[in-house]
Structure formats: C-alpha cells, structure tokens
MOPAC internal coordinates of N, CA, C and O (Angstrom, degrees):
PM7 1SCF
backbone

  N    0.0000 0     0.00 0     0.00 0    0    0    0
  C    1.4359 1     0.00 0     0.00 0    1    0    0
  C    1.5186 1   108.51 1     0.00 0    2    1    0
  O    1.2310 1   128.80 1   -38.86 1    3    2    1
  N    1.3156 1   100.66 1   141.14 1    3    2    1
  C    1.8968 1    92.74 1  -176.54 1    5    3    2
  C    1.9730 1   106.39 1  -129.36 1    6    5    3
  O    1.2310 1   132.47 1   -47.63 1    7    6    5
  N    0.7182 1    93.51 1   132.37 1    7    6    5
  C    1.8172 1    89.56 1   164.38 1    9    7    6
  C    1.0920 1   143.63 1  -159.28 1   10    9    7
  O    1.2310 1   127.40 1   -31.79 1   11   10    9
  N    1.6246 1   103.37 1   148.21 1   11   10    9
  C    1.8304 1   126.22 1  -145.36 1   13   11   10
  C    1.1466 1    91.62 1  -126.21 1   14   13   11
  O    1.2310 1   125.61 1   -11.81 1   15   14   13
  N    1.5138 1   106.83 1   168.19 1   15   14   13
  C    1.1044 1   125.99 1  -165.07 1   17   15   14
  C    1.4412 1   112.14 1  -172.87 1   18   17   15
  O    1.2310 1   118.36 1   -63.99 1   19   18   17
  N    1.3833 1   120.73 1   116.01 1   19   18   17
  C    1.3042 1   123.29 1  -165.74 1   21   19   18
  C    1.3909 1   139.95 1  -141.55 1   22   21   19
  O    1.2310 1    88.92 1    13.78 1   23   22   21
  N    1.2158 1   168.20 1  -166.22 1   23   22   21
  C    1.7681 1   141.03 1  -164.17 1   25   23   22
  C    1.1895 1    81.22 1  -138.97 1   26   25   23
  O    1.2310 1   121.45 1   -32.26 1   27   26   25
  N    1.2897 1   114.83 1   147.74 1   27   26   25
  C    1.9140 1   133.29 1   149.28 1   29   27   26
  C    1.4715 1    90.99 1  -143.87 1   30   29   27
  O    1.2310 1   131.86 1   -52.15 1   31   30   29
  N    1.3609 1    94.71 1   127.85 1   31   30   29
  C    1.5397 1   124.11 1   154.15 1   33   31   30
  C    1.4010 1   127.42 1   -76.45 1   34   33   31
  O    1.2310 1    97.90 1   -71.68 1   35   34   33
  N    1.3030 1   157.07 1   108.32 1   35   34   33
  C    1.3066 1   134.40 1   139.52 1   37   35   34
  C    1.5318 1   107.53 1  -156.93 1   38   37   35
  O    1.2310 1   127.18 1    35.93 1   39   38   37
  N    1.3269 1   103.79 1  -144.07 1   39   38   37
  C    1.6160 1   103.65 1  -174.78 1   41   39   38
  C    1.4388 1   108.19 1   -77.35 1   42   41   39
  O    1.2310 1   117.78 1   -13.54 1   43   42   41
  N    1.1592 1   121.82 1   166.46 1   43   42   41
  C    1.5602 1   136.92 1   162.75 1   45   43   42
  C    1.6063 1    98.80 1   -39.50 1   46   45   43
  O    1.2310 1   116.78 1    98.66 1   47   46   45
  N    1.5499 1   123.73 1   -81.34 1   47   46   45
  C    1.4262 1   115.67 1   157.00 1   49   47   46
  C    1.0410 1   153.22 1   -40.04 1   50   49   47
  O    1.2310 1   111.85 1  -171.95 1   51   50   49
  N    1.0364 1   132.96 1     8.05 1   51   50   49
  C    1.3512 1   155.65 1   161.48 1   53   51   50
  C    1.4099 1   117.05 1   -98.66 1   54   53   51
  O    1.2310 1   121.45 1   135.02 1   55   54   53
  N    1.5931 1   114.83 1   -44.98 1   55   54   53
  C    1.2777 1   127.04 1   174.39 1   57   55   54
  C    1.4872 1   108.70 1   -73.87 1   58   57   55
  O    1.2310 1   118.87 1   141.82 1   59   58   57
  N    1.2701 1   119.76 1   -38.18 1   59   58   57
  C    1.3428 1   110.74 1   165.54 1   61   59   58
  C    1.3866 1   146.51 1   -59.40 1   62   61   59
  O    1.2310 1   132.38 1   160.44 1   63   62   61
  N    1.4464 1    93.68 1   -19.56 1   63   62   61
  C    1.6901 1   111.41 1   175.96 1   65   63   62
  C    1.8445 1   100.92 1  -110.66 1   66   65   63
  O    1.2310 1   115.11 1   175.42 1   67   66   65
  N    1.3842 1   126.87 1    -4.58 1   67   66   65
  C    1.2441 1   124.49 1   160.93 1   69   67   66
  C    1.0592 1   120.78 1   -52.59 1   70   69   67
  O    1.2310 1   131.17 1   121.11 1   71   70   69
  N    1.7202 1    96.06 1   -58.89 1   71   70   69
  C    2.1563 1   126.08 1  -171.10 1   73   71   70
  C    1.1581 1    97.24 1   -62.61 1   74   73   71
  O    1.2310 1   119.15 1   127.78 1   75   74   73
  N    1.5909 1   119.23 1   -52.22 1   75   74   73
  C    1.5582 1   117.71 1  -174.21 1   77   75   74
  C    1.8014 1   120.69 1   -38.36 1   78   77   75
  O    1.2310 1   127.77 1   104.67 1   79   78   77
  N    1.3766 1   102.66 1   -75.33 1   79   78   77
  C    1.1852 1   118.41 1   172.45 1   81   79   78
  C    1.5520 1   106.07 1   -40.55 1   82   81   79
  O    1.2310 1   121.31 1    99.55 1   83   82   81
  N    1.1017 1   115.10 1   -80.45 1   83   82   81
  C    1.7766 1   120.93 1   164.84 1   85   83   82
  C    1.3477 1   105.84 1    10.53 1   86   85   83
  O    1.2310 1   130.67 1    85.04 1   87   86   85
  N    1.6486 1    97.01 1   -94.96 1   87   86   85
  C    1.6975 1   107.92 1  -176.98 1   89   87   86
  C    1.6422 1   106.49 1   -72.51 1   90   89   87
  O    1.2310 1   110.07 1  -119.14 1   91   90   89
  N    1.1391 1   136.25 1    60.86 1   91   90   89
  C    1.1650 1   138.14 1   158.91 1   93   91   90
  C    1.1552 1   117.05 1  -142.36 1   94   93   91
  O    1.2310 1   117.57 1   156.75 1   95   94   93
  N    1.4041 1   122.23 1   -23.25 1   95   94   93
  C    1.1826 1   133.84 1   158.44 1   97   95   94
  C    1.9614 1   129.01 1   -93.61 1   98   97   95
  O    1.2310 1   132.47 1  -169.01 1   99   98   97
  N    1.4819 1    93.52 1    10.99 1   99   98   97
  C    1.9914 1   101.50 1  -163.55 1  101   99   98
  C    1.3434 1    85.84 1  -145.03 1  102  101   99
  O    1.2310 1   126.32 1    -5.34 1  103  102  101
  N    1.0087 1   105.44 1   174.66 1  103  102  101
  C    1.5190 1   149.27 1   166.36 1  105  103  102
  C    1.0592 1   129.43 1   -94.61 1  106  105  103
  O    1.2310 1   114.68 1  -112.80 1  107  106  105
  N    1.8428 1   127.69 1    67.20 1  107  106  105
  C    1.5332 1   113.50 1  -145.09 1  109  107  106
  C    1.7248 1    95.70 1  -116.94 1  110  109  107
  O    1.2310 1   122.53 1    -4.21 1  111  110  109
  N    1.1230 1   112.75 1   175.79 1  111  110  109
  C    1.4805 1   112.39 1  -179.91 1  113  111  110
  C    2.0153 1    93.40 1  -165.94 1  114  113  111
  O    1.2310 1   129.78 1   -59.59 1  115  114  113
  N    1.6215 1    98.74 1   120.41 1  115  114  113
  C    1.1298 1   109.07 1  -179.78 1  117  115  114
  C    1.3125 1   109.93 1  -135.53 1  118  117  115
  O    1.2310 1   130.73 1   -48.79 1  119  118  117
  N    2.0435 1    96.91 1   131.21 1  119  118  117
  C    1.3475 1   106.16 1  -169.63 1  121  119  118
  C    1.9429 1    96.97 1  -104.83 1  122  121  119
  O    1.2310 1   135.45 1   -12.26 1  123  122  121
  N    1.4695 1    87.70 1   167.74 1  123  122  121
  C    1.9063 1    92.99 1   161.46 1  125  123  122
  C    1.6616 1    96.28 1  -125.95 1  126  125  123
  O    1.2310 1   137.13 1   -60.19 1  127  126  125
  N    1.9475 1    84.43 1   119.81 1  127  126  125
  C    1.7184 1    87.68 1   168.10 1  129  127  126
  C    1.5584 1   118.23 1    43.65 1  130  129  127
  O    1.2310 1   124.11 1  -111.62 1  131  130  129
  N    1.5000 1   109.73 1    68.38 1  131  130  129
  C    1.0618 1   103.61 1   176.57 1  133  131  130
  C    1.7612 1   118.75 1   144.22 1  134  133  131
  O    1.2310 1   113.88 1    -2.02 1  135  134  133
  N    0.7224 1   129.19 1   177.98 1  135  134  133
  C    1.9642 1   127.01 1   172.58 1  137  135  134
  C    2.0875 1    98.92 1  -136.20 1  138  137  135
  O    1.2310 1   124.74 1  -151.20 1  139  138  137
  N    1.2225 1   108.51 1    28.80 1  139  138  137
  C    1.7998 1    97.32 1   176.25 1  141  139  138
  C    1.6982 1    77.48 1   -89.18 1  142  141  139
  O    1.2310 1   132.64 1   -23.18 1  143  142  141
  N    1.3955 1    93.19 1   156.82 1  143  142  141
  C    1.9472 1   128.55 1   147.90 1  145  143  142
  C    1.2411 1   123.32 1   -32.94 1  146  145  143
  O    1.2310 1   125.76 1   131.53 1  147  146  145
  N    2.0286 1   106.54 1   -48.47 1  147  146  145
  C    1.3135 1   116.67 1   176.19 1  149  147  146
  C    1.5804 1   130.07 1   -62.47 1  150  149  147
  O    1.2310 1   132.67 1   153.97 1  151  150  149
  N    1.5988 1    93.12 1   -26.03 1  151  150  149
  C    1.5171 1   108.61 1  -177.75 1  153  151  150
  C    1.3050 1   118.93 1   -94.65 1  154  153  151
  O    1.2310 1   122.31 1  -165.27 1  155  154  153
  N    1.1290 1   113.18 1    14.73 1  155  154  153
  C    1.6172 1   139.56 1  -161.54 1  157  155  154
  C    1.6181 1   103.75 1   -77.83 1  158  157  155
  O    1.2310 1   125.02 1   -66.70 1  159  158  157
  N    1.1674 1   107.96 1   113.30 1  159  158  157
  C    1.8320 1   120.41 1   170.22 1  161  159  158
  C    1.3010 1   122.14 1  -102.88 1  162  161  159
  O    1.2310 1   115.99 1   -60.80 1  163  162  161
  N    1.6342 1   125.23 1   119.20 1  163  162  161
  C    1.0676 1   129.04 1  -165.65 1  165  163  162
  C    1.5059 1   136.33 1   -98.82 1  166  165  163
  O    1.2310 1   137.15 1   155.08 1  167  166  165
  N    1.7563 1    84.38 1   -24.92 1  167  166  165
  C    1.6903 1   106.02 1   174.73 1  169  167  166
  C    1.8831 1    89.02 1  -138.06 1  170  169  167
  O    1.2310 1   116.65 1   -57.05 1  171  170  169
  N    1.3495 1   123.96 1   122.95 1  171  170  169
  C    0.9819 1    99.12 1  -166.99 1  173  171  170
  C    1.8754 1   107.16 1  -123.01 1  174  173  171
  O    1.2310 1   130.92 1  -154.53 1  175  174  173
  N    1.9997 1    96.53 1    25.47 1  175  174  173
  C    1.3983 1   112.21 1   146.25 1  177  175  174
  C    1.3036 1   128.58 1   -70.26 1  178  177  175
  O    1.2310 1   127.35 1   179.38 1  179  178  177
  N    1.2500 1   103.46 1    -0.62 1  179  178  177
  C    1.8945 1   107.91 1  -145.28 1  181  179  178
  C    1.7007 1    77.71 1  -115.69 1  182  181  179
  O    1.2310 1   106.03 1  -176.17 1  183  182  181
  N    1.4797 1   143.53 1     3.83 1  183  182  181
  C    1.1051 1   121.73 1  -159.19 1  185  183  182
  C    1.9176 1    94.10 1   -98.88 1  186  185  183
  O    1.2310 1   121.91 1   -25.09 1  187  186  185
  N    1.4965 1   113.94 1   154.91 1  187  186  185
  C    1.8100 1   108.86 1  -177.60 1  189  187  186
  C    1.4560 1   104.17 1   -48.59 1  190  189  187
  O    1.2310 1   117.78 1   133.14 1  191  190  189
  N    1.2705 1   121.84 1   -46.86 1  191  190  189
  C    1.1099 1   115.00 1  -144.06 1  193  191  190
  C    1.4264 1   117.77 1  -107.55 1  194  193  191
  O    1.2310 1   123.73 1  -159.02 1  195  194  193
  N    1.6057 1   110.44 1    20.98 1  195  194  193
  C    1.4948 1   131.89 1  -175.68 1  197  195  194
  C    1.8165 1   115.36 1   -61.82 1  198  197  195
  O    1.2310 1   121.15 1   -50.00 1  199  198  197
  N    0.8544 1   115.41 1   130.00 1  199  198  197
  C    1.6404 1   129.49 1  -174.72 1  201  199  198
  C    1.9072 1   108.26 1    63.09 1  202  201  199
  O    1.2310 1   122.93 1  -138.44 1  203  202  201
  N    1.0526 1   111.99 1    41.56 1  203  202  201
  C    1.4545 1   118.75 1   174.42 1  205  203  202
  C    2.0324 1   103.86 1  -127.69 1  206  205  203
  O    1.2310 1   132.77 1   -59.00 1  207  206  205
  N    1.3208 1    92.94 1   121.00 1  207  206  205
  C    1.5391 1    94.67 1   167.67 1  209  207  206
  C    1.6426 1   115.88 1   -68.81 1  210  209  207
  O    1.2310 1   125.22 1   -63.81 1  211  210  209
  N    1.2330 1   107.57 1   116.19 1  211  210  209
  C    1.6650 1   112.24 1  -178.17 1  213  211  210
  C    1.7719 1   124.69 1  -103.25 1  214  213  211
  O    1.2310 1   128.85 1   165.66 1  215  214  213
  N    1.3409 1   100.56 1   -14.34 1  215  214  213
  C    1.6626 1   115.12 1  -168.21 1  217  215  214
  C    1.8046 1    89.10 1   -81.03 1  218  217  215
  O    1.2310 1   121.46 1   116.24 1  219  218  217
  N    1.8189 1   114.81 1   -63.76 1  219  218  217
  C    1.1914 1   127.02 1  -149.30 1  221  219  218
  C    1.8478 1   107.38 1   105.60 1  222  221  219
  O    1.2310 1   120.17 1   172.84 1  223  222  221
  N    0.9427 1   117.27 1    -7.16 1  223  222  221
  C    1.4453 1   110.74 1  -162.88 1  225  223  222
  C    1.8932 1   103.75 1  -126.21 1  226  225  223
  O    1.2310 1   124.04 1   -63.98 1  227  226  225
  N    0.9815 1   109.85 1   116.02 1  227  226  225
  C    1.5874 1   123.99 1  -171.04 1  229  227  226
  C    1.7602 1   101.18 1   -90.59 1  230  229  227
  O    1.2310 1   120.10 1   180.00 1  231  230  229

C-alpha cells in the first residue's frame, strides 16, 4: 500500500472533471480522518465540502 497526497488548485469545475478522470483511471480509496470502513469515501466529488478551502492554510 503506498500513500500520497497532493494540492490542485482551481475552480469547483475543473476540479470536478480533474477528480473524475482521476478515479476513473486509478485506484483511489478515500478516508475522513481516519483508515475505518465507516469513514470510507467513494466518490470524493460528491462530498459537501469538495473544492472549498477549509483549514485556511495552503
């Protein structure tokens, strides 16, 4: 198992057809806070708070 982690900037639309392609072409597996099953993200365009900076810190 390997894991990366990486920044893209742009619009909501752009990021949406980035991620798309992304997970259509990879093997992705996205957790929230955490590695349980329960926290397990599957499409992780589909999440509320997708292409919004939430920390403040780039």
């Amino acid at each position: 198992m390997s894991l990366r982690s990486f920044k893209v900037f742009g619009t909501k639309k752009d990021l949406d057809s980035i991620f798309n392609e992304f997970q259509k072409n990879n093997i992705i597996k996205y957790y929230k806070c955490g590695k349980s099953d329960s926290n397990k993200v599957t499409d992780i365009t589909k999440i509320n708070n997708f292409g919004f900076l939430l920390t403040g810190v780039i």
